[in-house]
mmCIF file of the C-alpha atoms, coordinates in Angstrom:
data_MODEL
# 
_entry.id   MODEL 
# 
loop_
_atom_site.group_PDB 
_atom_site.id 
_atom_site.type_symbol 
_atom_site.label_atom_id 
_atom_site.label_alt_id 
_atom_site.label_comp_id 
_atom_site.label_asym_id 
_atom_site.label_entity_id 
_atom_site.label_seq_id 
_atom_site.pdbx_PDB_ins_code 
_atom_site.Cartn_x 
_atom_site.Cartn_y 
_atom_site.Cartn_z 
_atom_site.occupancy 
_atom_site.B_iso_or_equiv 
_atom_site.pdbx_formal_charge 
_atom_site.auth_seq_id 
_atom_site.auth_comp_id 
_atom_site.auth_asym_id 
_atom_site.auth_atom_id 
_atom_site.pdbx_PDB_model_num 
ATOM 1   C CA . UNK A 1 1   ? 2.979   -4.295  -0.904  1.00 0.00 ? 1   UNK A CA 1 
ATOM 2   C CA . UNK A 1 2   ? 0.487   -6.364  0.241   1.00 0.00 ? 2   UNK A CA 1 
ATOM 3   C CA . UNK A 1 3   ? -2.205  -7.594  -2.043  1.00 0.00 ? 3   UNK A CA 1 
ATOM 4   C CA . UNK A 1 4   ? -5.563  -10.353 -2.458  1.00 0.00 ? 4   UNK A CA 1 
ATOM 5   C CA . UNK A 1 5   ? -6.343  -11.130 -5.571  1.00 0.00 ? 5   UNK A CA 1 
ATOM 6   C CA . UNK A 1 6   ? -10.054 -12.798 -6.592  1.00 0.00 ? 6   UNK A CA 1 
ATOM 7   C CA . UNK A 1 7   ? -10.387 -14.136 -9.643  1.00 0.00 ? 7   UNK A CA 1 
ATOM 8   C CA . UNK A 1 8   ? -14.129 -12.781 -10.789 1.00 0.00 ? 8   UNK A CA 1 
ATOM 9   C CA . UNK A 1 9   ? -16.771 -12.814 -13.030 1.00 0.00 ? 9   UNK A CA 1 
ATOM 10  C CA . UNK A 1 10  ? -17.765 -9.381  -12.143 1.00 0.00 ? 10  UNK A CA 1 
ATOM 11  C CA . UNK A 1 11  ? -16.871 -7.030  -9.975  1.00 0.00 ? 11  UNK A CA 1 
ATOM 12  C CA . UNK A 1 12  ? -17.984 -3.136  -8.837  1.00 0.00 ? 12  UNK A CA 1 
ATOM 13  C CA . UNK A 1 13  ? -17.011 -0.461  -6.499  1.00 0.00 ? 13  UNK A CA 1 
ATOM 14  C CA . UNK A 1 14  ? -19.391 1.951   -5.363  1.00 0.00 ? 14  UNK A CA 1 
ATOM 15  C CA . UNK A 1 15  ? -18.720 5.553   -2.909  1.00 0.00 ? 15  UNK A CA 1 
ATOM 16  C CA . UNK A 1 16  ? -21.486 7.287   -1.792  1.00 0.00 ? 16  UNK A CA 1 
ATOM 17  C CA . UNK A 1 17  ? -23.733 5.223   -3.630  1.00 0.00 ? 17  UNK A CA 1 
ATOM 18  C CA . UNK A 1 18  ? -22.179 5.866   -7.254  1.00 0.00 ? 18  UNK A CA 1 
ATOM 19  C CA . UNK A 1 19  ? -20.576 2.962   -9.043  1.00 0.00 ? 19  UNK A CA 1 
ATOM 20  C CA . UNK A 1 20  ? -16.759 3.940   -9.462  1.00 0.00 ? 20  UNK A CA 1 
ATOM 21  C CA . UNK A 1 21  ? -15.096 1.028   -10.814 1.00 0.00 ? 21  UNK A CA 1 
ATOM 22  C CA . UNK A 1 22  ? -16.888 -1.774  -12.437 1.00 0.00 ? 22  UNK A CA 1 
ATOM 23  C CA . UNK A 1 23  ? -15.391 -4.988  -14.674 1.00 0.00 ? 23  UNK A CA 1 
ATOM 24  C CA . UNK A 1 24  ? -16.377 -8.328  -15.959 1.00 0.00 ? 24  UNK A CA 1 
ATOM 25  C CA . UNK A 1 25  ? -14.538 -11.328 -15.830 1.00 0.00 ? 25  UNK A CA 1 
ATOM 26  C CA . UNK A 1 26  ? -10.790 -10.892 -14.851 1.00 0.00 ? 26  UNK A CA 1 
ATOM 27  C CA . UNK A 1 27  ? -9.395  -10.081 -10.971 1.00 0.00 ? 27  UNK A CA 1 
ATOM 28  C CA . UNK A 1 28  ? -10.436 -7.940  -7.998  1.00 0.00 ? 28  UNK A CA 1 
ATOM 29  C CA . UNK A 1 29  ? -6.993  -6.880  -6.387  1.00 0.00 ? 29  UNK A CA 1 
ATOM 30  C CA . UNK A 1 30  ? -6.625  -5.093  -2.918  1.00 0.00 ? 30  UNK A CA 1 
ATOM 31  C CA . UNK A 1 31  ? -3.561  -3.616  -2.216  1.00 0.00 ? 31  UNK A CA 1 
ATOM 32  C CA . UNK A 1 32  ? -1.685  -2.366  0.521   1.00 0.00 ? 32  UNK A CA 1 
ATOM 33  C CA . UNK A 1 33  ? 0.886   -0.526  1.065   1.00 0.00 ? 33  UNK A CA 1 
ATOM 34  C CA . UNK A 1 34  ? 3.409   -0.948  3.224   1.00 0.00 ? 34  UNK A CA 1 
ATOM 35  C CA . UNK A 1 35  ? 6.353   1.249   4.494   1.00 0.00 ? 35  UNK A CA 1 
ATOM 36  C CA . UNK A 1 36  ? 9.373   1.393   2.960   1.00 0.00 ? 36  UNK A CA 1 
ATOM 37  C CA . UNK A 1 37  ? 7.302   -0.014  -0.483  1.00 0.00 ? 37  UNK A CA 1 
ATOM 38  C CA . UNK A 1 38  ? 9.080   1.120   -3.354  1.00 0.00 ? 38  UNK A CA 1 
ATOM 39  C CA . UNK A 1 39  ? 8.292   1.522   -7.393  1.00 0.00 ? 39  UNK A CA 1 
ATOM 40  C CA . UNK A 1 40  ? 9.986   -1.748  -7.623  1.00 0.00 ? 40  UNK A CA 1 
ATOM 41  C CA . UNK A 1 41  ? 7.598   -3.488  -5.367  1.00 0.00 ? 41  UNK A CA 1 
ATOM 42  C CA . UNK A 1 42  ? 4.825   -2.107  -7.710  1.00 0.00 ? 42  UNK A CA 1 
ATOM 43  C CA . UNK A 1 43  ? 6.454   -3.469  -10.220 1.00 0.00 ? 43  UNK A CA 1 
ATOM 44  C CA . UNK A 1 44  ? 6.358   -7.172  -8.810  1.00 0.00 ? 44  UNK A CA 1 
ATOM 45  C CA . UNK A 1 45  ? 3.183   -7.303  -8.474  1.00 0.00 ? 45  UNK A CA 1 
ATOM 46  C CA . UNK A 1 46  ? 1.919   -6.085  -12.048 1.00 0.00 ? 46  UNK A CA 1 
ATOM 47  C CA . UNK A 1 47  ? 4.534   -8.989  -13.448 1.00 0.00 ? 47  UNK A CA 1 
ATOM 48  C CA . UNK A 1 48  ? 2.717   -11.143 -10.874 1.00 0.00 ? 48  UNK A CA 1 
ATOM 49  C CA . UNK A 1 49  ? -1.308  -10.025 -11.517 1.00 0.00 ? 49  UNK A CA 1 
ATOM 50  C CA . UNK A 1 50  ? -0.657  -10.087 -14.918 1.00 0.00 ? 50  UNK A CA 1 
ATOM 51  C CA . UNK A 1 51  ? 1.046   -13.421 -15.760 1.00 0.00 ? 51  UNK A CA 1 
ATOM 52  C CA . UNK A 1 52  ? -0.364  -15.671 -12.834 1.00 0.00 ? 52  UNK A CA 1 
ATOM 53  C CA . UNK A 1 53  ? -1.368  -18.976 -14.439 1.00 0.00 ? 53  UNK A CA 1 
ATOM 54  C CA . UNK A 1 54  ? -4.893  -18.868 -12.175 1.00 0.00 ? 54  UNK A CA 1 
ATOM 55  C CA . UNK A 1 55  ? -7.591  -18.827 -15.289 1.00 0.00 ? 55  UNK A CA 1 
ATOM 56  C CA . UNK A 1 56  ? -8.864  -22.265 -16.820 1.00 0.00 ? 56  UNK A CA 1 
ATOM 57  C CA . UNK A 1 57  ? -7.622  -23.690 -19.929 1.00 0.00 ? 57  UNK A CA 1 
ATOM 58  C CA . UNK A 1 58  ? -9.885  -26.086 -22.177 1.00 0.00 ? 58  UNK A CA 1 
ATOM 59  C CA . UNK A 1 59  ? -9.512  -28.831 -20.120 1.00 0.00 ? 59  UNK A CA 1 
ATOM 60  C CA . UNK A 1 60  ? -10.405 -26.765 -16.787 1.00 0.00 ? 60  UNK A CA 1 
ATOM 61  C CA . UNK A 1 61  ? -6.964  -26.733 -15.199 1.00 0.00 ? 61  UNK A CA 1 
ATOM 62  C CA . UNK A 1 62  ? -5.047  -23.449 -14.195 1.00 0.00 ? 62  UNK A CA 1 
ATOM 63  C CA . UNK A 1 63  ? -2.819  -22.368 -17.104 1.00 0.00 ? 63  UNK A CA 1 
ATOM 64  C CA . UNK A 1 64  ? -4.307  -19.169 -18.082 1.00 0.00 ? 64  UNK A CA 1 
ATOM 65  C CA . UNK A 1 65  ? -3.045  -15.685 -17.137 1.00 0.00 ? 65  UNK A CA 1 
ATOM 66  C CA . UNK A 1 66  ? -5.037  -12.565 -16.883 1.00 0.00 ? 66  UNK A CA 1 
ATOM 67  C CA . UNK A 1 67  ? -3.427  -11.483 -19.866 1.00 0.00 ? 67  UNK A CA 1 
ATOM 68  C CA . UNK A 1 68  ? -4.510  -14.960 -21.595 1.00 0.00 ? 68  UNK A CA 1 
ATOM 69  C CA . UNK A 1 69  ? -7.928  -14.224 -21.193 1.00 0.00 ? 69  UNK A CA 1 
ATOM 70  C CA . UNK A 1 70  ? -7.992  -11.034 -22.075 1.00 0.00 ? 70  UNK A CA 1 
ATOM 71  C CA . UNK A 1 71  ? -9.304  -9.906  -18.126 1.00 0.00 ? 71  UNK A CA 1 
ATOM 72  C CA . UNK A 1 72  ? -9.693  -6.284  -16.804 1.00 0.00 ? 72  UNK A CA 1 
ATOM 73  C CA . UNK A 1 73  ? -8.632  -5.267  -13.352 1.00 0.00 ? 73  UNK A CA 1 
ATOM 74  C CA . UNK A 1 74  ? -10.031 -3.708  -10.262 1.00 0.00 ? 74  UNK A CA 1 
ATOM 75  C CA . UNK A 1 75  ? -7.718  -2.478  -8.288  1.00 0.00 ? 75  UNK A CA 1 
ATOM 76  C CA . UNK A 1 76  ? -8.785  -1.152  -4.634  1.00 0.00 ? 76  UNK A CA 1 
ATOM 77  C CA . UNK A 1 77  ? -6.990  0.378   -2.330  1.00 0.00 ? 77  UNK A CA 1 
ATOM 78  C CA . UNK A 1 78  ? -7.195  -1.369  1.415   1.00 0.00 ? 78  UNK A CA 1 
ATOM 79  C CA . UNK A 1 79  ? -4.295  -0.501  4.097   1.00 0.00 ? 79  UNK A CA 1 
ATOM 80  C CA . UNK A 1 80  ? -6.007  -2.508  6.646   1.00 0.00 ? 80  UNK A CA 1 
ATOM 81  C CA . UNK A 1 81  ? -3.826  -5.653  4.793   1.00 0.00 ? 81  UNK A CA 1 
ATOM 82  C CA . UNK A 1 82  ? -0.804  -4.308  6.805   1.00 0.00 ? 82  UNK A CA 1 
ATOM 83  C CA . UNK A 1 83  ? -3.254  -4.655  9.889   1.00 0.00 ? 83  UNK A CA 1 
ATOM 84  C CA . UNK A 1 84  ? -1.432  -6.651  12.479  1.00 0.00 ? 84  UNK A CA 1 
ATOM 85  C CA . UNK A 1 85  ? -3.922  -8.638  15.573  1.00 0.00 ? 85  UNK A CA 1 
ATOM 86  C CA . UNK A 1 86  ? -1.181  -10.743 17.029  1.00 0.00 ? 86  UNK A CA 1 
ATOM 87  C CA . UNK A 1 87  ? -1.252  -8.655  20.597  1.00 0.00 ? 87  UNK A CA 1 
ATOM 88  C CA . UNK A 1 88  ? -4.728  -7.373  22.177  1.00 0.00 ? 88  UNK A CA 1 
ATOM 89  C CA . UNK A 1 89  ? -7.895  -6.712  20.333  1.00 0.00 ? 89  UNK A CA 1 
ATOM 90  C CA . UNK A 1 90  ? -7.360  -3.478  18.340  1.00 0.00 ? 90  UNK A CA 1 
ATOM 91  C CA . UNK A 1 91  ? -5.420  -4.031  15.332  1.00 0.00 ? 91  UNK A CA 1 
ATOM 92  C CA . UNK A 1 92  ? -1.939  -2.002  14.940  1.00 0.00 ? 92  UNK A CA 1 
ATOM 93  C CA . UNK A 1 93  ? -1.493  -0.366  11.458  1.00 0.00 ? 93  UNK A CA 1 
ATOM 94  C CA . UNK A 1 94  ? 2.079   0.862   12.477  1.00 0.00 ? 94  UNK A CA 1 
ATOM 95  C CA . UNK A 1 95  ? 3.005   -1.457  9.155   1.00 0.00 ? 95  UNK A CA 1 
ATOM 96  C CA . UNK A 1 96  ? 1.262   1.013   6.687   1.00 0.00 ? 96  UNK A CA 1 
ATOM 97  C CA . UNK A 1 97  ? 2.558   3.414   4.493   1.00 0.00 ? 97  UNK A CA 1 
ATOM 98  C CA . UNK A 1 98  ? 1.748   7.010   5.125   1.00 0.00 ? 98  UNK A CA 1 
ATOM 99  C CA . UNK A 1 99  ? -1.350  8.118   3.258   1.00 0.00 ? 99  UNK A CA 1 
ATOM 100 C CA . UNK A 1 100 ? 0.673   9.893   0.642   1.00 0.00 ? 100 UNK A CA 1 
ATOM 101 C CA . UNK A 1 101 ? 3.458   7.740   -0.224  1.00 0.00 ? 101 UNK A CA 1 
ATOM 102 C CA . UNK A 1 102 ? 0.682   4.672   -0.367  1.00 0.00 ? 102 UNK A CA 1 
ATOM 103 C CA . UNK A 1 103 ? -2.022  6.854   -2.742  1.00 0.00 ? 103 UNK A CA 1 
ATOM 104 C CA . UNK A 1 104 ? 1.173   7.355   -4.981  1.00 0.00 ? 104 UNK A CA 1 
ATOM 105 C CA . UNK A 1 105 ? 2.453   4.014   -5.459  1.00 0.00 ? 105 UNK A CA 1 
ATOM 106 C CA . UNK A 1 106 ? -1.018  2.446   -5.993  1.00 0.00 ? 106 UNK A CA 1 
ATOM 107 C CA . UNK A 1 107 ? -1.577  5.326   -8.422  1.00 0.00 ? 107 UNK A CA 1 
ATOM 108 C CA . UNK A 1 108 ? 1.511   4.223   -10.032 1.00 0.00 ? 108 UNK A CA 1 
ATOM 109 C CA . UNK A 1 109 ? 0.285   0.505   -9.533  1.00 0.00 ? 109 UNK A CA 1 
ATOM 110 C CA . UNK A 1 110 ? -2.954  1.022   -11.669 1.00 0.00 ? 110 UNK A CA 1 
ATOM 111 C CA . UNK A 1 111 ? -1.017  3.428   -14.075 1.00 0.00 ? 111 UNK A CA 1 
ATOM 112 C CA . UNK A 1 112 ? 1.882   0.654   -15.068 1.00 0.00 ? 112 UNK A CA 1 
ATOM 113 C CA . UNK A 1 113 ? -0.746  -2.013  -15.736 1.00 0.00 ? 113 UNK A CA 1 
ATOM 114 C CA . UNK A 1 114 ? -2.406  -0.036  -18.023 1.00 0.00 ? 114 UNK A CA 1 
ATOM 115 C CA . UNK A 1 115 ? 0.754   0.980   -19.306 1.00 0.00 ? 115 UNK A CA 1 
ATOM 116 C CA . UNK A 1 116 ? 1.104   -3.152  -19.853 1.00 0.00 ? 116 UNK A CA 1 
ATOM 117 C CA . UNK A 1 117 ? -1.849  -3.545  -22.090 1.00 0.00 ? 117 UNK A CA 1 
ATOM 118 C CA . UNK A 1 118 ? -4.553  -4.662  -18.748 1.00 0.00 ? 118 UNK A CA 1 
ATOM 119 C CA . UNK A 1 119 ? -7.823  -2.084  -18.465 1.00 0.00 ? 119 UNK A CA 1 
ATOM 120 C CA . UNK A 1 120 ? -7.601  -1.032  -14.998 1.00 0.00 ? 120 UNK A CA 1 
ATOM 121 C CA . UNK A 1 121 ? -10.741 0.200   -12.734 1.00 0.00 ? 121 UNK A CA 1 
ATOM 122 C CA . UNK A 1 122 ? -10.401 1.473   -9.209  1.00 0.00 ? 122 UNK A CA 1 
ATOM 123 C CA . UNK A 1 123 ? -11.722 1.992   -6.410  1.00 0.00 ? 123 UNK A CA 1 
ATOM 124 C CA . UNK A 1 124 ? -11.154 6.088   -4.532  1.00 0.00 ? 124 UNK A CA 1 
ATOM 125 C CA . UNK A 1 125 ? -8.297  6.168   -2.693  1.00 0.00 ? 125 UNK A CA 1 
ATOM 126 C CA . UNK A 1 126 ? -9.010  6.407   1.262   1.00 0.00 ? 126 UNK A CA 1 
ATOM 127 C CA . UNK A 1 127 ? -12.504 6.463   0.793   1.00 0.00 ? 127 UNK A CA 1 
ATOM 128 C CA . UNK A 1 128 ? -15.616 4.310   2.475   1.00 0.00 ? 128 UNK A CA 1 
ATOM 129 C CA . UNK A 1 129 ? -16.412 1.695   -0.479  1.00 0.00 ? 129 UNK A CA 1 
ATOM 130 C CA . UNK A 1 130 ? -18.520 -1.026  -0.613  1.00 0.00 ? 130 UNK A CA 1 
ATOM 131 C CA . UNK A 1 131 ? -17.577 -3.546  -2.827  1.00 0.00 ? 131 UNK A CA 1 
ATOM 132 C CA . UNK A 1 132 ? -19.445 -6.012  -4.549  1.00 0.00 ? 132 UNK A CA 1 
ATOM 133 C CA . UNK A 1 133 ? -18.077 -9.524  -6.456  1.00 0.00 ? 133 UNK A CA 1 
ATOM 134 C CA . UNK A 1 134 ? -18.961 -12.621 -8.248  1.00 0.00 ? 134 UNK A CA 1 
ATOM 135 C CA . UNK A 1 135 ? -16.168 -15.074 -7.434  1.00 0.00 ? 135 UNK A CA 1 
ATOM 136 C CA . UNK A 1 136 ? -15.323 -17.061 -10.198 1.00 0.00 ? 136 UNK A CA 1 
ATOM 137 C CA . UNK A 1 137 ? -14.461 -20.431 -8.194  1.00 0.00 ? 137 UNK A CA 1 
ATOM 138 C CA . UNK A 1 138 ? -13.407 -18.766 -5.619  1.00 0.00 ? 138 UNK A CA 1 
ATOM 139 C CA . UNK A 1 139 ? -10.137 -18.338 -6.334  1.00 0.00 ? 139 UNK A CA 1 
ATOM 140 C CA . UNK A 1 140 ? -8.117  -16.308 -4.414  1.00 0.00 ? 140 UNK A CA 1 
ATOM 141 C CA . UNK A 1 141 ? -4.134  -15.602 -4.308  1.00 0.00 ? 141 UNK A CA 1 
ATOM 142 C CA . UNK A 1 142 ? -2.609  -13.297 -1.610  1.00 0.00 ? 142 UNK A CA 1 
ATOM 143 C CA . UNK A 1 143 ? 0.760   -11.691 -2.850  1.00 0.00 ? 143 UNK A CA 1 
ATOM 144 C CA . UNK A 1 144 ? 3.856   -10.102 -0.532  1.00 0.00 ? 144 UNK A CA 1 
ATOM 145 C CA . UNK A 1 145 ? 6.342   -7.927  -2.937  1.00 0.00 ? 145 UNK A CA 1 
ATOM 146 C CA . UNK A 1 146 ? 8.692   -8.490  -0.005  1.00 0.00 ? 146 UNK A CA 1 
ATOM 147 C CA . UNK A 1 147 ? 8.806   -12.192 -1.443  1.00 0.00 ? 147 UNK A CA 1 
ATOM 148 C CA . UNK A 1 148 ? 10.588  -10.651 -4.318  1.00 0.00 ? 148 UNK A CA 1 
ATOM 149 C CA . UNK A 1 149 ? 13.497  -10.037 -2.306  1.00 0.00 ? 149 UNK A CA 1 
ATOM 150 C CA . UNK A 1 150 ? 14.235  -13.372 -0.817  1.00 0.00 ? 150 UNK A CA 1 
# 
């Protein structure tokens, strides 16, 4: 799994011009998913997204986790991160997880970070969203699960 994560001050997702997902301070994640992802890659990245030192302490420096400061989550769903442009001008998605292997493990995704004590928002799985931030910074992370296994 593939995923970007923006540390915010607010953050919304809205499909078909309703507002589906909507926090305050804390992270926007997108997340793909890539074949041959498994539960245990999931499972990297909430240990990752939730303990990540990338909030400000007192003295302004980066030693705050998500779960320090008490942040939320929104958590959208964006296969194009497995998007590969290194040959021609179309990107290749070949990288991406079939549509129903990916929806489950970023179900699961949002499901065991609530189950860790972090509210969770998301976007709709496979739909057209537009989403809409306040970067706090910006500060902005991109995570590989497949670094977990080096």
């Amino acid at each position: 799994m593939k995923a970007v994560l923006q540390r915010v001050i607010q953050a919304s997702v809205t499909v078909d011009g309703a507002v589906v997902g909507t926090i305050a301070k804390g992270l926007l994640v997108l997340v793909g998913v890539a074949k041959g992802d498994e539960a245990s890659d999931g499972r990297y990245l909430v240990e990752k997204i939730r303990t990540l030192r990338i909030f400000p302490d007192d003295q302004g420096k980066m030693n705050r986790s998500l779960a320090d400061v008490g942040g939320a989550v929104l958590l959208v769903s964006q296969f194009t991160l497995l998007g590969r442009a290194a040959h021609g001008r179309r990107p290749s998605f070949d990288d991406a997880a079939p549509p129903g292997e990916a929806k489950r493990l970023y179900e699961q995704l949002a499901a065991d970070l609530r189950a860790q004590g972090t509210p969770v928002e998301t976007g709709v799985f496979a739909a057209h969203m537009h989403v809409s931030l306040m970067n706090d910074g910006p500060v902005t992370f991109v995570l590989d699960s497949r670094d977990s296994r080096s």
